[in-house]
C-alpha positions as CSV (number, residue, x, y, z in Angstrom):
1,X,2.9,44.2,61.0
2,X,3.6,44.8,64.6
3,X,7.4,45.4,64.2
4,X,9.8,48.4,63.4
5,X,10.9,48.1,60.1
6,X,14.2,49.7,60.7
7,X,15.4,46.0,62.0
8,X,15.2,45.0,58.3
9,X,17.9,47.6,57.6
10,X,19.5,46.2,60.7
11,X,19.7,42.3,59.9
12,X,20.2,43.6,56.1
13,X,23.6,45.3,56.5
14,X,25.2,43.7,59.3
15,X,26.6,40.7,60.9
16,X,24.1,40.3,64.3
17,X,23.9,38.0,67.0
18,X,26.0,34.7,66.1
19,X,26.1,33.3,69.7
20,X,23.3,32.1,72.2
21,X,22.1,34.3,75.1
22,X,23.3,33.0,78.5
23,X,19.9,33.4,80.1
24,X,18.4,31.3,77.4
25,X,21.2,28.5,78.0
26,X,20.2,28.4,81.4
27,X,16.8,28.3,80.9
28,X,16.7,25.2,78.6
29,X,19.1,23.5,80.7
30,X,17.4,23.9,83.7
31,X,14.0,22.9,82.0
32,X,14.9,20.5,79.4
33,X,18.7,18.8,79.4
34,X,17.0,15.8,81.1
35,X,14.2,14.9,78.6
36,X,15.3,12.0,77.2
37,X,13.9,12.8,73.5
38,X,14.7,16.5,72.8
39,X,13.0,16.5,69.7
40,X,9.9,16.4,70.9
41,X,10.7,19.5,72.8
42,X,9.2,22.4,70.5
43,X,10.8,25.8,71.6
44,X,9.4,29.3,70.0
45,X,11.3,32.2,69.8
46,X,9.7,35.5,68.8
47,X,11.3,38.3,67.5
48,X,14.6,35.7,66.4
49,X,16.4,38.0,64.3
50,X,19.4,35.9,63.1
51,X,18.8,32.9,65.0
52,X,22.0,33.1,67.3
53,X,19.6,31.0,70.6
54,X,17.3,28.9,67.9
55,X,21.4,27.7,66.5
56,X,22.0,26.5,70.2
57,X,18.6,25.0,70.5
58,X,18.6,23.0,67.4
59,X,22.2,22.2,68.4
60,X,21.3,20.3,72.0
61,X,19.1,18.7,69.8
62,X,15.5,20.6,70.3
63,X,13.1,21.7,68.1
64,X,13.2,25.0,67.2
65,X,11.1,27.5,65.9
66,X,11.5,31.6,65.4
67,X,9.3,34.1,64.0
68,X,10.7,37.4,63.0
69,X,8.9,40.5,60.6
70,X,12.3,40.6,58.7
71,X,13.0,38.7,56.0
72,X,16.7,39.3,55.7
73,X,16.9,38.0,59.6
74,X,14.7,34.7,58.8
75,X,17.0,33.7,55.4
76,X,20.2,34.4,57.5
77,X,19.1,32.1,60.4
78,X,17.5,29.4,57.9
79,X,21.0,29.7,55.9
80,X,22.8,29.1,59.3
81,X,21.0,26.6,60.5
82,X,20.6,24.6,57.3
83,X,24.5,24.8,57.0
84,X,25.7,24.1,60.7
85,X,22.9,22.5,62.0
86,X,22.4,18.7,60.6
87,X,18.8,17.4,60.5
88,X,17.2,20.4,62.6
89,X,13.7,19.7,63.6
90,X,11.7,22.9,63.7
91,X,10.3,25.9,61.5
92,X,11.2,29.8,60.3
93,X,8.7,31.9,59.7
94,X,8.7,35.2,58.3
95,X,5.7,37.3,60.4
96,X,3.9,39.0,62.4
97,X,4.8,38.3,66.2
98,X,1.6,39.2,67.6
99,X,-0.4,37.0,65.2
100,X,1.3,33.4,65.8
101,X,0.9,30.5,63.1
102,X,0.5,28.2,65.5
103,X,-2.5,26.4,67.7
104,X,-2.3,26.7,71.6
105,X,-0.2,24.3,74.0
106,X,2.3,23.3,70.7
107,X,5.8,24.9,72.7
108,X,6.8,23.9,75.7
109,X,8.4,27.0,76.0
């Protein structure tokens, strides 16, 4: 794997990243607030860690996929998401970032 194995420790044994990033907010917003079916918006993150910007995609109704090398990191987002998120469209995937498991032009971003 491509990633520094220390961030397992990281996501392992502390609380990390709970709320959004404002560039991402303004990013989607600027791109996206006026599709008028936001599921079929499909927005990758990579390197997701806890999932604190896939929460606030999934929440504005998107769907949202993250890929992250640590385990700990994916189980905490999918346990977020799955908890506070009703019905969230979208996938968690434990890997490598620089080997996707997805086919070209799926994301819009």
């Amino acid at each position: 794997m491509s990633w520094d194995s220390i961030w397992e420790e990281v996501f392992r044994s502390q609380p990390w990243g709970k709320y959004p990033s404002e560039d991402v907010i303004r990013f989607v917003a600027r791109h996206f607030y006026k599709v008028p079916d936001r599921g079929s918006v499909n927005i990758l993150e990579v390197g997701c860690g806890t999932g604190a910007n896939l929460w606030y995609i999934a929440k504005e109704g998107f769907s949202a996929y993250g890929i992250d090398g640590s385990a700990s990191a994916i189980a905490t987002c999918r346990q977020r998401m799955d908890a506070e998120v009703l019905g969230w469209k979208g996938e968690l995937t434990e890997g490598d970032v620089c080997s996707l498991p997805y086919g070209n032009d799926f994301f819009d971003a």
